[in-house]
VOMI-621376 format. One record per atom (N, C-alpha, C): residue number from 1; residue in one letter; x, y, z. Coordinates in pm, 1 decimal, decimal comma. Example, Ala and Ser with C-alpha at 12.3 -4.5 7.8 and 13.67 -1.06 7.14 Angstrom:
# VOMI-621376
(gunu 1; 'a'; (1319,0; -569,0; 780,0)),
(gunu 1; 'a'; (1230,0; -450,0; 780,0)),
(gunu 1; 'a'; (1320,0; -330,0; 780,0)),
(gunu 2; 's'; (1285,0; -225,0; 708,0)),
(gunu 2; 's'; (1367,0; -106,0; 714,0)),
(gunu 2; 's'; (1290,0; 3,0; 787,0)),
***
This chain:
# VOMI-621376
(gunu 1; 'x'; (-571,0; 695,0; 1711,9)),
(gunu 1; 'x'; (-494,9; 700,7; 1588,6)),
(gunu 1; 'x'; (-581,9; 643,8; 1476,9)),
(gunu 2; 'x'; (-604,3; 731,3; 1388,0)),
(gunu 2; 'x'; (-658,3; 690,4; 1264,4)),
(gunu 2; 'x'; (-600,9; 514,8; 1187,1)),
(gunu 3; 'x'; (-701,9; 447,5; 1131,7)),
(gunu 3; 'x'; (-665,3; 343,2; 1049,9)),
(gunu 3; 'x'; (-517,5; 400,2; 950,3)),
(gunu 4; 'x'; (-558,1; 540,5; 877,8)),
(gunu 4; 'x'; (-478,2; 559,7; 765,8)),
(gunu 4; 'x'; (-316,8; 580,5; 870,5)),
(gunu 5; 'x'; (-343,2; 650,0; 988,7)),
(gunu 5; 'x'; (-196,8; 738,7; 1020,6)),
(gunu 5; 'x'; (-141,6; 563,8; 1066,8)),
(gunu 6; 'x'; (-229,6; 497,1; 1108,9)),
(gunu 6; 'x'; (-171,5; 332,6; 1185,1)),
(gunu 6; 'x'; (-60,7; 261,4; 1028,5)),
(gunu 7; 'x'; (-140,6; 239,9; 895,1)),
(gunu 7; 'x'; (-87,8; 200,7; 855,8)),
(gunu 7; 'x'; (21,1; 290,0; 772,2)),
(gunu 8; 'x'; (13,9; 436,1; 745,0)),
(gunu 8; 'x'; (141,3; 523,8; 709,5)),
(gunu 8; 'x'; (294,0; 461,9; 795,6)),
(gunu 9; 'x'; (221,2; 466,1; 966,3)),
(gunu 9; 'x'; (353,6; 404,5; 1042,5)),
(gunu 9; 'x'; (380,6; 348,9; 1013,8)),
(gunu 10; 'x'; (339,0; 201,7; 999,4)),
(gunu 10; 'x'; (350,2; 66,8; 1010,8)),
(gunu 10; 'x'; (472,7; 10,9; 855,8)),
(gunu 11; 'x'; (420,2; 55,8; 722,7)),
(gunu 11; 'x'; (472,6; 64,3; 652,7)),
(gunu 11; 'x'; (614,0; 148,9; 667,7)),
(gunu 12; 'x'; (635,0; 265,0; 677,2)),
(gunu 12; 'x'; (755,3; 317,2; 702,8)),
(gunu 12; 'x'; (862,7; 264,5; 812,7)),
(gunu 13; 'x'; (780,8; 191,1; 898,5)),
(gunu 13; 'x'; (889,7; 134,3; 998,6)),
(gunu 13; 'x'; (930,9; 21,7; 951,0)),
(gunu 14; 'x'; (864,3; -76,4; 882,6)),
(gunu 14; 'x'; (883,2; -122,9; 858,5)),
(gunu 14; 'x'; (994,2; -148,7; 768,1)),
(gunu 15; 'x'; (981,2; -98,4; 634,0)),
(gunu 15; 'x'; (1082,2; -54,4; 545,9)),
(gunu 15; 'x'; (1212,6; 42,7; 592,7)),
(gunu 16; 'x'; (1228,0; 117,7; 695,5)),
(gunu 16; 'x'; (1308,1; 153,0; 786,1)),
(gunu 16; 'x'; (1435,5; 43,5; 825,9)),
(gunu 17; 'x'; (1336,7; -36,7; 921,8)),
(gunu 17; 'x'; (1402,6; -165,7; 980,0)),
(gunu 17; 'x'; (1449,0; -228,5; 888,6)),
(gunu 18; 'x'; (1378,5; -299,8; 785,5)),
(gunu 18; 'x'; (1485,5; -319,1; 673,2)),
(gunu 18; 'x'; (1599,3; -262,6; 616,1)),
(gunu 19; 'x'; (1560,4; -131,6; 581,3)),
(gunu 19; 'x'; (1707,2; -60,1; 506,6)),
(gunu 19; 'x'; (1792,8; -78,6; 632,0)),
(gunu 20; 'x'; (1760,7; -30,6; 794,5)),
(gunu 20; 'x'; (1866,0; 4,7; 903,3)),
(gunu 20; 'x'; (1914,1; -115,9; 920,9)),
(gunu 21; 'x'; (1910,8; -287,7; 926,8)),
(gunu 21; 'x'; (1897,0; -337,2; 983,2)),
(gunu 21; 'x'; (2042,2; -452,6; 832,6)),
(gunu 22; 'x'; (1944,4; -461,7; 678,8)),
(gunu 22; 'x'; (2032,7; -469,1; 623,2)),
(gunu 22; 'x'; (2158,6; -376,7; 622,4)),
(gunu 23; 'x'; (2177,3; -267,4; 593,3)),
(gunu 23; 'x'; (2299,1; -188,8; 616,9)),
(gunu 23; 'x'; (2352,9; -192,2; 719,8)),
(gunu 24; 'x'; (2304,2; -200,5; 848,7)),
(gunu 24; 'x'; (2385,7; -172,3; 963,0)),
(gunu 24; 'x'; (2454,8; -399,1; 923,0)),
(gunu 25; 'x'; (2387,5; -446,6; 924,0)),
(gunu 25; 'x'; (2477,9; -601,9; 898,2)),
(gunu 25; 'x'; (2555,5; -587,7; 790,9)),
(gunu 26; 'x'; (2542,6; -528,3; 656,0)),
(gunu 26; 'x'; (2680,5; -513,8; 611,1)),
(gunu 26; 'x'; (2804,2; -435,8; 620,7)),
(gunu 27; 'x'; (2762,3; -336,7; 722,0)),
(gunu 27; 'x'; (2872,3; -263,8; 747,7)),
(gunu 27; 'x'; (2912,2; -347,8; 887,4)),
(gunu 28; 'x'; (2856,7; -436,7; 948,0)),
(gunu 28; 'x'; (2938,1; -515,7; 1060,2)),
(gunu 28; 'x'; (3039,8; -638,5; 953,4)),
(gunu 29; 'x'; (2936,5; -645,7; 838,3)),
(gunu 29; 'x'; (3078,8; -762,5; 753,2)),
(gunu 29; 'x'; (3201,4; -658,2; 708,2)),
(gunu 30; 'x'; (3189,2; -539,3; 697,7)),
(gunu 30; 'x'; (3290,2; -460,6; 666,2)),
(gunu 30; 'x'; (3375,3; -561,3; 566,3)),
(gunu 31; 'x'; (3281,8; -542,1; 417,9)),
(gunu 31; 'x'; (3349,1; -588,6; 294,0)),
(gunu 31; 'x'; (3372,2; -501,7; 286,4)),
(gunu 32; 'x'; (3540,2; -480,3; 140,8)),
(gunu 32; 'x'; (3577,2; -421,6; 51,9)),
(gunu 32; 'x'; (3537,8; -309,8; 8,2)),
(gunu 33; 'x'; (3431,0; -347,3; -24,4)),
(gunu 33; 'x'; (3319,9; -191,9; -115,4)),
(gunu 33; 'x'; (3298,0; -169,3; 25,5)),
(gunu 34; 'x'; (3243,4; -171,1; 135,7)),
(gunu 34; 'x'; (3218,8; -99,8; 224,8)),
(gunu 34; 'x'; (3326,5; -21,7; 285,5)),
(gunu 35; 'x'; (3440,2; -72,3; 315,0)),
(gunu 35; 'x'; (3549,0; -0,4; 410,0)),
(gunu 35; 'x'; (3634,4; 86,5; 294,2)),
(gunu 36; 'x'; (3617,5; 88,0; 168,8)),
(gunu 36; 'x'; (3665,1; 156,3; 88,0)),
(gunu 36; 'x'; (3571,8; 253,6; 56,5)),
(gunu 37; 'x'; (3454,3; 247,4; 64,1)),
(gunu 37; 'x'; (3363,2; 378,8; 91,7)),
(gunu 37; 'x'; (3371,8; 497,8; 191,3)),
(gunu 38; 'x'; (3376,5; 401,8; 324,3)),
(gunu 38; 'x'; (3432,5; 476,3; 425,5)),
(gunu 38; 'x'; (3570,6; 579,1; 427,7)),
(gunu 39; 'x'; (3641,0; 527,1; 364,5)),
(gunu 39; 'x'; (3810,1; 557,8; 369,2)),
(gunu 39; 'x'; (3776,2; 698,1; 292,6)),
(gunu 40; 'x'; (3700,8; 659,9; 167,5)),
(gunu 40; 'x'; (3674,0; 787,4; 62,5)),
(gunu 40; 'x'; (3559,2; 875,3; 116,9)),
(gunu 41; 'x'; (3512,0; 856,1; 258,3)),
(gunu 41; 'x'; (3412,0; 929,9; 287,0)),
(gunu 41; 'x'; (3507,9; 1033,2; 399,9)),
(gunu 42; 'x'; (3648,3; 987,9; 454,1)),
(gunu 42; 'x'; (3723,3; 1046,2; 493,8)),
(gunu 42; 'x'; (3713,0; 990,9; 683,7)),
(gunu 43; 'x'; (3628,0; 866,3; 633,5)),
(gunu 43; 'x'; (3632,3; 849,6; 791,6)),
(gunu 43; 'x'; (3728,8; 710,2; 804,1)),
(gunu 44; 'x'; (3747,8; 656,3; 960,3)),
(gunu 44; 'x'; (3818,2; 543,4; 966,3)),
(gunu 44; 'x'; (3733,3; 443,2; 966,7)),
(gunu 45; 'x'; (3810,3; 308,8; 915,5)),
(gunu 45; 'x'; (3679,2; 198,4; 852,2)),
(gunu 45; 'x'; (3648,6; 132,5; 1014,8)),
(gunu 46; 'x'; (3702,5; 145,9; 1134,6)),
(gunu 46; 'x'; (3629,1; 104,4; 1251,9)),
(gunu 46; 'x'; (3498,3; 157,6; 1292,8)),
(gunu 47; 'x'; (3480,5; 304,7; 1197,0)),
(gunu 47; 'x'; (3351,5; 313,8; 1241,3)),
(gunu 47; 'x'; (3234,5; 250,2; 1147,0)),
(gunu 48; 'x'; (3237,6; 168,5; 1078,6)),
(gunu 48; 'x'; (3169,8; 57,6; 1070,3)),
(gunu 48; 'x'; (3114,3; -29,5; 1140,0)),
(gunu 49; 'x'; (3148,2; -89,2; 1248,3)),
(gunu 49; 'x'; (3128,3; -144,2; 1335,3)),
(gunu 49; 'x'; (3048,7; -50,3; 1410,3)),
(gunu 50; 'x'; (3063,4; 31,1; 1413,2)),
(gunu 50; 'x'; (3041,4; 109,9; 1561,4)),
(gunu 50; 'x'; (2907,2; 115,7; 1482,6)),
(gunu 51; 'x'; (2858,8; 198,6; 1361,6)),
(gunu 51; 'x'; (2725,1; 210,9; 1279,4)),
(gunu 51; 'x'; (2673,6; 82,4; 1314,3)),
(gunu 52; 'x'; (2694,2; -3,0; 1252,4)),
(gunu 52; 'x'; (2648,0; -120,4; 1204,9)),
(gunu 52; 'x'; (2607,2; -182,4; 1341,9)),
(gunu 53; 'x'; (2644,0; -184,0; 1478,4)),
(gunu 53; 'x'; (2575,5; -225,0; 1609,1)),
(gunu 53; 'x'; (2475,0; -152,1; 1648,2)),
(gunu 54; 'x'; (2503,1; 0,6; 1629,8)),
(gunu 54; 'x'; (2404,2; 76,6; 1650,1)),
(gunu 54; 'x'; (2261,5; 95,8; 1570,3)),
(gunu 55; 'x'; (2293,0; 63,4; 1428,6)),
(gunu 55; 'x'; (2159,5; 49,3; 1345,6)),
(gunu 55; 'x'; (2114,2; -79,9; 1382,9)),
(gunu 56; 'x'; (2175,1; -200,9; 1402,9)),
(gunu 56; 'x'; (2106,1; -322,8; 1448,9)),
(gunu 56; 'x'; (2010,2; -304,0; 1600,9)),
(gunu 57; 'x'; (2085,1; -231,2; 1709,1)),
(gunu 57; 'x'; (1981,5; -238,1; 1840,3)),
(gunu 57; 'x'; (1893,3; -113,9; 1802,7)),
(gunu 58; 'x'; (1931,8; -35,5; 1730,6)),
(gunu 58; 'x'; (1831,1; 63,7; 1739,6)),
(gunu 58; 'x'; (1728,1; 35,5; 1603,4)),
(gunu 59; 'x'; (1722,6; -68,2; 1520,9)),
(gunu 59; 'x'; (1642,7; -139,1; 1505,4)),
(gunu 59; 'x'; (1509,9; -221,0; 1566,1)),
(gunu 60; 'x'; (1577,1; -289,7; 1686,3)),
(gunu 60; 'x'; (1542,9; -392,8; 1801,1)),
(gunu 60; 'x'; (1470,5; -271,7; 1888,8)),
(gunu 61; 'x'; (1504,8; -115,8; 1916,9)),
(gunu 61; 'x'; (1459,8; -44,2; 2008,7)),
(gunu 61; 'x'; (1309,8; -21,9; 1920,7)),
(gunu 62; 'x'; (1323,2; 38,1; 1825,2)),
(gunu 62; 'x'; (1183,7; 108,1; 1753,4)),
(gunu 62; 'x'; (1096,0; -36,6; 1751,9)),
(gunu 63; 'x'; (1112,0; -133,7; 1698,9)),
(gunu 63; 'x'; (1024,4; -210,4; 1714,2)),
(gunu 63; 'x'; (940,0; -306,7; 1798,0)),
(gunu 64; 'x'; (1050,0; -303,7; 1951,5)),
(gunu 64; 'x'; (978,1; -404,7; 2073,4)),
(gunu 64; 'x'; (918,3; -291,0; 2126,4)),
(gunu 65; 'x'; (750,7; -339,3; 2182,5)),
(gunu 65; 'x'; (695,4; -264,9; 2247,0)),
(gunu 65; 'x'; (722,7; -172,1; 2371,3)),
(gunu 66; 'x'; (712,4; -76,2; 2418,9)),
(gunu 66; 'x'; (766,9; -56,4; 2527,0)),
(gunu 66; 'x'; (864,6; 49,6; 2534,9)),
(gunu 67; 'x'; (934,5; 53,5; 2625,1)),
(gunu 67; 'x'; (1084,3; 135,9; 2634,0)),
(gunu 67; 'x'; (1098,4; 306,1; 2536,3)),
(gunu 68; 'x'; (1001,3; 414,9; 2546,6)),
(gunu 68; 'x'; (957,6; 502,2; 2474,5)),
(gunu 68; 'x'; (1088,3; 585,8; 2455,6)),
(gunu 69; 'x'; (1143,0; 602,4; 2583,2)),
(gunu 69; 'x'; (1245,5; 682,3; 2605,3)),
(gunu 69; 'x'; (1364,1; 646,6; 2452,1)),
(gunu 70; 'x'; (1376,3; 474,6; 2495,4)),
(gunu 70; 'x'; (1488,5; 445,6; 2380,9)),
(gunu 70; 'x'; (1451,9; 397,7; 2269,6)),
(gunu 71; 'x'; (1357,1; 468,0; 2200,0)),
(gunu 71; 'x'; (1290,9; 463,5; 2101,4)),
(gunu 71; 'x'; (1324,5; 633,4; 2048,9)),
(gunu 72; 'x'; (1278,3; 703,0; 2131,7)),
(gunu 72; 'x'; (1365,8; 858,6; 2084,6)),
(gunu 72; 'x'; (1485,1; 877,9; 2065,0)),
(gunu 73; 'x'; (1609,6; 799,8; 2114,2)),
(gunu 73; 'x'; (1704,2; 819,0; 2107,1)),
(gunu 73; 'x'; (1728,6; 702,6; 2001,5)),
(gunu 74; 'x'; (1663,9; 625,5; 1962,1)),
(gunu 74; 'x'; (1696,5; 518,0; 1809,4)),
(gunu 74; 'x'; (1616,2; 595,4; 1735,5)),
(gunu 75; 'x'; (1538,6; 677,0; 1754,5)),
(gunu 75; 'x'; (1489,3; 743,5; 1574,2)),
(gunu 75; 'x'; (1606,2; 846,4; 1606,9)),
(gunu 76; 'x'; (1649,0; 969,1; 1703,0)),
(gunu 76; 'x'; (1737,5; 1022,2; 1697,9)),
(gunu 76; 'x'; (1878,1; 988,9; 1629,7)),
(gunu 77; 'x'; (1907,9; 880,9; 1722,4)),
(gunu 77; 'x'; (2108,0; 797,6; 1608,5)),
(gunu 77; 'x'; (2069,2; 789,3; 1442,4)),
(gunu 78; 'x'; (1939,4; 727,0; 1437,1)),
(gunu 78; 'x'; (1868,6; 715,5; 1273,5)),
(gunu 78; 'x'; (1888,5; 856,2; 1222,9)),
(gunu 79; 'x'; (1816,6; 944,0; 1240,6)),
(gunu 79; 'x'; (1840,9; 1082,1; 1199,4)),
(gunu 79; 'x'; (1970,8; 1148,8; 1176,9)),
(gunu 80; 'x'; (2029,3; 1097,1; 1293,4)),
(gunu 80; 'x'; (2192,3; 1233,0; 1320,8)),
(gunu 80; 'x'; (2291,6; 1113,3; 1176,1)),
(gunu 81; 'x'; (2263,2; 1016,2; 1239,1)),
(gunu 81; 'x'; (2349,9; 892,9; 1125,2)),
(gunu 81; 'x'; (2330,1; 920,1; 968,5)),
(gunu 82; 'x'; (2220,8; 923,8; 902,5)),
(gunu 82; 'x'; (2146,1; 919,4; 812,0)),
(gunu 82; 'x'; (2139,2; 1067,7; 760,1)),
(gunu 83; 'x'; (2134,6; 1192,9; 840,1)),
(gunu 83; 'x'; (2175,1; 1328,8; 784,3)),
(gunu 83; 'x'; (2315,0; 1331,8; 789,5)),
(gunu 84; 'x'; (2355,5; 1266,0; 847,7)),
(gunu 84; 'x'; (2545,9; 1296,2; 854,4)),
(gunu 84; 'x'; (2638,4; 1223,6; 712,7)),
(gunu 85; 'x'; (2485,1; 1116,7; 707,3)),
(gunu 85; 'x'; (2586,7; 1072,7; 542,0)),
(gunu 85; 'x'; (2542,1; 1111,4; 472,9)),
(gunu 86; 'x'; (2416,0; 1159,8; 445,4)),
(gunu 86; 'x'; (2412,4; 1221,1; 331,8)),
(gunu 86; 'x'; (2521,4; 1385,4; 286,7)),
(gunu 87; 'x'; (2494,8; 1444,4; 418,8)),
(gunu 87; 'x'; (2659,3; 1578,7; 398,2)),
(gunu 87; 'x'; (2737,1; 1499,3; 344,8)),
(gunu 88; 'x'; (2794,6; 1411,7; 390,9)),
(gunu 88; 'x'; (2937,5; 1393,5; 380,0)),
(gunu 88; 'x'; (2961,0; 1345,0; 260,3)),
(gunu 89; 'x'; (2843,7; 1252,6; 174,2)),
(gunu 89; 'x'; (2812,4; 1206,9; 69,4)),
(gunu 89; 'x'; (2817,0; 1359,4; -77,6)),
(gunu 90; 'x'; (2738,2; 1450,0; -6,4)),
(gunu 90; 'x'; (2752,5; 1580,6; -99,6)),
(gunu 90; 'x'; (2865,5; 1649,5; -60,8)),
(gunu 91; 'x'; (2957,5; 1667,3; 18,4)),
(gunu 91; 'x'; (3104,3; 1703,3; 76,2)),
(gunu 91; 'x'; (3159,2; 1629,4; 2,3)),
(gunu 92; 'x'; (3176,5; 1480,4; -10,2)),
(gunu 92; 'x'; (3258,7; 1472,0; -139,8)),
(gunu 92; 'x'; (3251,0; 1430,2; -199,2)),
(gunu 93; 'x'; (3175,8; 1456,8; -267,9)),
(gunu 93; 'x'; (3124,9; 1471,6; -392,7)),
(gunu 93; 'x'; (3080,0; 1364,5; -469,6)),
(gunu 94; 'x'; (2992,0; 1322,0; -411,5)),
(gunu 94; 'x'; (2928,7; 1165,4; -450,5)),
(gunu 94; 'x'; (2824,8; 1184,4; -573,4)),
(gunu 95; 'x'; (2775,8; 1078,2; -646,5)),
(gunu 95; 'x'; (2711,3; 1073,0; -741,5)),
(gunu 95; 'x'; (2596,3; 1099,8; -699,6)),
(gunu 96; 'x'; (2462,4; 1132,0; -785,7)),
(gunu 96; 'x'; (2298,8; 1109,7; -737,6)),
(gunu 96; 'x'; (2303,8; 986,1; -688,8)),
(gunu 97; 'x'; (2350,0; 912,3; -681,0)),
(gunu 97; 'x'; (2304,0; 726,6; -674,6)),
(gunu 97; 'x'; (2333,2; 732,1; -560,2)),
(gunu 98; 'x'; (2433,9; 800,9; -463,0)),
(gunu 98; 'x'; (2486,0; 751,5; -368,8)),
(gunu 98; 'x'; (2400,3; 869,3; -276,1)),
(gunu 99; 'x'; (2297,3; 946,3; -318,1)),
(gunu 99; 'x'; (2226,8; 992,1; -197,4)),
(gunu 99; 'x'; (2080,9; 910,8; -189,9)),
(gunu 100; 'x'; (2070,9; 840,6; -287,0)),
(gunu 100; 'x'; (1910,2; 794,2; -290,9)),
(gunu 100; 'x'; (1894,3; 701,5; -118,5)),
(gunu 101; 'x'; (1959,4; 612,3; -124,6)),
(gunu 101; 'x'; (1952,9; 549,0; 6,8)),
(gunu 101; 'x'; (1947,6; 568,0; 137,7)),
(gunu 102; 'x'; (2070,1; 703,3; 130,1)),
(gunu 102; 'x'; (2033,5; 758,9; 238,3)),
(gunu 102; 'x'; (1908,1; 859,4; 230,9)),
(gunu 103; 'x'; (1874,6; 912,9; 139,3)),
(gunu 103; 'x'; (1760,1; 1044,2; 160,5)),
(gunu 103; 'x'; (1648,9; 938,0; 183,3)),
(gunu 104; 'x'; (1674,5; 868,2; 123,9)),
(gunu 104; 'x'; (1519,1; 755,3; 162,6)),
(gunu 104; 'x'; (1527,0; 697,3; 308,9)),
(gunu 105; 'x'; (1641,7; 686,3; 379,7)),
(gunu 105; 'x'; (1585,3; 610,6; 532,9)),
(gunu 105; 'x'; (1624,0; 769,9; 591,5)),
(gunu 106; 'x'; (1623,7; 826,2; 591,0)),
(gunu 106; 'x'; (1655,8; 957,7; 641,5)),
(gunu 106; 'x'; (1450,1; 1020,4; 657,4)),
(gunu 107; 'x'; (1431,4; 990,8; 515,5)),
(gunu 107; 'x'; (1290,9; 1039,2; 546,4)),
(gunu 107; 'x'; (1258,3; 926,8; 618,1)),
(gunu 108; 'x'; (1252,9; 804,9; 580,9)),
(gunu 108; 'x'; (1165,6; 682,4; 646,3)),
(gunu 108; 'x'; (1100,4; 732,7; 786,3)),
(gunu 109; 'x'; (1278,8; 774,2; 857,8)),
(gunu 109; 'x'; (1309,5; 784,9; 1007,5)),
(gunu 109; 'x'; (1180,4; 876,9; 1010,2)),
(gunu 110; 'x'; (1206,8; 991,9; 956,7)),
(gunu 110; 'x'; (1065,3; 1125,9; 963,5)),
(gunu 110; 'x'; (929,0; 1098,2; 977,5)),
(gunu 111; 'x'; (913,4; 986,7; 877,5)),
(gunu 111; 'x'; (760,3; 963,6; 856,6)),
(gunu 111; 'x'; (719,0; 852,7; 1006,9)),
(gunu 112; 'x'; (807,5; 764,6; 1010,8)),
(gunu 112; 'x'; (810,1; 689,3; 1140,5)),
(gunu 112; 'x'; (799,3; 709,0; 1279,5)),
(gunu 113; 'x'; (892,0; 865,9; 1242,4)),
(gunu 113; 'x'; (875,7; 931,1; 1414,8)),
(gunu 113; 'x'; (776,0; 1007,4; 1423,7)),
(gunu 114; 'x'; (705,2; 1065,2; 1297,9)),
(gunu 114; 'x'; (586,7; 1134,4; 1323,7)),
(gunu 114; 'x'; (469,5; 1068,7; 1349,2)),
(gunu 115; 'x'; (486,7; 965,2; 1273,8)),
(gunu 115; 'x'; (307,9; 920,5; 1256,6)),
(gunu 115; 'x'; (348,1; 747,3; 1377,6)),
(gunu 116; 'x'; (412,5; 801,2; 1445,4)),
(gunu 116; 'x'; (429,5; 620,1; 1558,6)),
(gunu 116; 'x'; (274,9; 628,0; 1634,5)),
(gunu 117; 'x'; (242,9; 555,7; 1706,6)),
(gunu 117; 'x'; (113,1; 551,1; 1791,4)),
(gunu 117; 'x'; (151,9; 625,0; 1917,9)),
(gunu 118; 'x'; (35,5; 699,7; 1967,7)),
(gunu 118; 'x'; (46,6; 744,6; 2102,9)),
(gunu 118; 'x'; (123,2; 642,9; 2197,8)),
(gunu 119; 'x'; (94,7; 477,7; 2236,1)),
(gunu 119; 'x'; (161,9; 409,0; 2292,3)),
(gunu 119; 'x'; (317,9; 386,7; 2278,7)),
(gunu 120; 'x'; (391,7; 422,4; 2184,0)),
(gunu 120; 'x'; (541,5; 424,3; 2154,9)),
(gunu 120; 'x'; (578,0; 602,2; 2158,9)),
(gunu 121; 'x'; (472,8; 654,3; 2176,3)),
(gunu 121; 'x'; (521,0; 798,5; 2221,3)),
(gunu 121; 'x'; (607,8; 855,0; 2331,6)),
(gunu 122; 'x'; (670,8; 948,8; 2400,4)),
(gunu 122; 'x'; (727,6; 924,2; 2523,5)),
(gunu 122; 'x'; (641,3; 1042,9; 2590,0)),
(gunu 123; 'x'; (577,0; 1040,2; 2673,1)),
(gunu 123; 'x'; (505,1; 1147,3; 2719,6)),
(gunu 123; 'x'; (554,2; 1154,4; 2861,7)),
(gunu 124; 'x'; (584,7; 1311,1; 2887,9)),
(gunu 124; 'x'; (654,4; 1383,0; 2968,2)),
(gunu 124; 'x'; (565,0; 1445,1; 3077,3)),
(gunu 125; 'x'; (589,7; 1412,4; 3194,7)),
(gunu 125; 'x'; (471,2; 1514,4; 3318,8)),
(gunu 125; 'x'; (525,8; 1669,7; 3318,0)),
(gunu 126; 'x'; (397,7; 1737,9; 3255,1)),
(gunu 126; 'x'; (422,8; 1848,6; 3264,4)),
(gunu 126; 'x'; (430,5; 1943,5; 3420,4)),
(gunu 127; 'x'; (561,0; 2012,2; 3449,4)),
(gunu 127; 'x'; (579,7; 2022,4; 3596,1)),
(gunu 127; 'x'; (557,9; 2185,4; 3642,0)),
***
Protein backbone atom coordinates (compact mmCIF):
# COMPACT_ATOMS: atom_id res chain seq x y z
CA UNK A 1 0.00 0.00 0.00
CA UNK A 2 1.23 3.24 -1.09
CA UNK A 3 2.30 6.05 1.67
CA UNK A 4 -0.49 8.33 -0.15
CA UNK A 5 -3.48 5.39 -0.30
CA UNK A 6 -2.13 4.61 3.81
CA UNK A 7 -2.77 8.08 4.71
CA UNK A 8 -6.19 8.79 2.33
CA UNK A 9 -7.41 5.71 4.80
CA UNK A 10 -6.23 6.72 7.81
CA UNK A 11 -7.72 10.20 7.63
CA UNK A 12 -11.19 9.10 6.44
CA UNK A 13 -11.50 6.55 9.14
CA UNK A 14 -10.68 8.45 11.21
CA UNK A 15 -13.08 11.31 10.74
CA UNK A 16 -15.67 8.47 10.10
CA UNK A 17 -15.24 7.21 13.71
CA UNK A 18 -15.78 10.50 14.85
CA UNK A 19 -18.92 11.54 12.99
CA UNK A 20 -20.23 7.48 13.70
CA UNK A 21 -19.24 7.39 17.08
CA UNK A 22 -20.40 11.15 18.12
CA UNK A 23 -23.87 10.56 16.52
CA UNK A 24 -24.39 7.11 17.32
CA UNK A 25 -23.80 8.61 21.46
CA UNK A 26 -26.29 11.18 20.87
CA UNK A 27 -28.81 9.27 19.53
CA UNK A 28 -28.23 6.72 22.64
CA UNK A 29 -28.98 10.19 24.85
CA UNK A 30 -32.10 10.36 22.70
CA UNK A 31 -32.57 14.24 23.41
CA UNK A 32 -35.52 16.20 22.27
CA UNK A 33 -34.10 17.44 18.93
CA UNK A 34 -33.14 13.95 18.34
CA UNK A 35 -36.38 11.84 18.97
CA UNK A 36 -38.33 14.64 17.38
CA UNK A 37 -36.30 14.23 14.25
CA UNK A 38 -36.95 10.74 14.22
CA UNK A 39 -40.81 11.02 14.75
CA UNK A 40 -40.65 13.58 11.60
CA UNK A 41 -38.49 11.17 9.75
CA UNK A 42 -41.59 8.82 10.20
CA UNK A 43 -39.75 6.33 12.20
CA UNK A 44 -40.23 5.20 16.00
CA UNK A 45 -37.84 7.07 18.43
CA UNK A 46 -36.64 3.37 19.84
CA UNK A 47 -34.81 3.12 16.90
CA UNK A 48 -32.39 5.37 18.26
CA UNK A 49 -31.03 3.21 20.44
CA UNK A 50 -30.88 0.49 18.21
CA UNK A 51 -28.57 3.13 15.63
CA UNK A 52 -26.77 4.57 18.24
CA UNK A 53 -25.32 0.85 19.66
CA UNK A 54 -24.74 -0.13 16.36
CA UNK A 55 -22.67 2.98 15.17
CA UNK A 56 -20.77 2.75 18.56
CA UNK A 57 -19.51 -1.22 18.04
CA UNK A 58 -19.27 -0.81 14.56
CA UNK A 59 -17.04 1.95 15.30
CA UNK A 60 -14.92 -0.39 17.79
CA UNK A 61 -15.16 -3.12 14.68
CA UNK A 62 -13.38 -0.86 11.82
CA UNK A 63 -10.82 0.22 14.08
CA UNK A 64 -9.35 -2.88 16.34
CA UNK A 65 -7.03 -4.78 14.35
CA UNK A 66 -8.15 -7.97 13.22
CA UNK A 67 -11.67 -9.50 12.81
CA UNK A 68 -11.94 -8.66 8.71
CA UNK A 69 -15.12 -10.39 8.35
CA UNK A 70 -16.78 -7.78 10.99
CA UNK A 71 -15.28 -5.03 9.60
CA UNK A 72 -17.38 -5.70 6.23
CA UNK A 73 -20.37 -5.93 7.86
CA UNK A 74 -19.54 -2.40 10.04
CA UNK A 75 -18.64 -0.50 6.80
CA UNK A 76 -21.80 -2.36 5.38
CA UNK A 77 -24.55 -1.12 8.62
CA UNK A 78 -22.37 2.39 7.89
CA UNK A 79 -23.48 2.37 4.31
CA UNK A 80 -27.16 0.77 4.43
CA UNK A 81 -27.63 3.34 7.75
CA UNK A 82 -26.14 6.41 6.20
CA UNK A 83 -27.87 5.83 2.51
CA UNK A 84 -31.14 5.10 4.29
CA UNK A 85 -31.05 8.61 5.91
CA UNK A 86 -30.16 10.41 3.53
CA UNK A 87 -33.64 8.95 1.29
CA UNK A 88 -35.60 9.43 3.96
CA UNK A 89 -34.10 12.89 4.64
CA UNK A 90 -35.02 13.79 0.70
CA UNK A 91 -38.55 11.72 1.18
CA UNK A 92 -39.39 14.27 3.46
CA UNK A 93 -38.40 16.78 2.52
CA UNK A 94 -35.56 18.03 4.50
CA UNK A 95 -33.50 21.13 4.02
CA UNK A 96 -29.78 21.13 2.19
CA UNK A 97 -28.43 21.30 5.83
CA UNK A 98 -29.90 18.21 6.82
CA UNK A 99 -28.16 16.11 3.99
CA UNK A 100 -24.61 17.52 4.47
CA UNK A 101 -23.85 15.10 7.41
CA UNK A 102 -25.10 12.38 6.21
CA UNK A 103 -23.64 12.63 2.47
CA UNK A 104 -20.38 13.27 4.23
CA UNK A 105 -20.11 9.93 6.47
CA UNK A 106 -21.88 8.13 3.75
CA UNK A 107 -18.86 9.00 1.51
CA UNK A 108 -16.34 8.79 4.49
CA UNK A 109 -17.68 5.01 4.74
CA UNK A 110 -16.65 4.80 0.65
CA UNK A 111 -13.34 6.27 0.83
CA UNK A 112 -12.56 4.04 4.04
CA UNK A 113 -13.74 0.84 2.56
CA UNK A 114 -11.86 1.39 -0.51
CA UNK A 115 -8.58 2.57 0.31
CA UNK A 116 -8.35 0.20 4.05
CA UNK A 117 -4.93 -1.85 3.95
CA UNK A 118 -4.68 -5.27 2.51
CA UNK A 119 -4.38 -6.47 6.34
CA UNK A 120 -8.11 -5.26 7.33
CA UNK A 121 -9.17 -6.67 3.95
CA UNK A 122 -11.23 -9.95 4.11
CA UNK A 123 -9.74 -12.26 1.62
CA UNK A 124 -11.71 -15.22 0.46
CA UNK A 125 -10.11 -18.87 -0.77
CA UNK A 126 -10.89 -19.01 -4.10
CA UNK A 127 -12.62 -22.66 -4.51
Amino acid sequence: MSKRNKIIYWIATCWLALGMLSTGVVQLMRSKTEVDRMIQLGYPAYLLTLLGVWKVLGVAAILVPGFTLLKEWAYAGFFFAMSGALVSHIVAGGEMKDYFGTALLLVLTAVSWYFRPAERRLHLAHQ
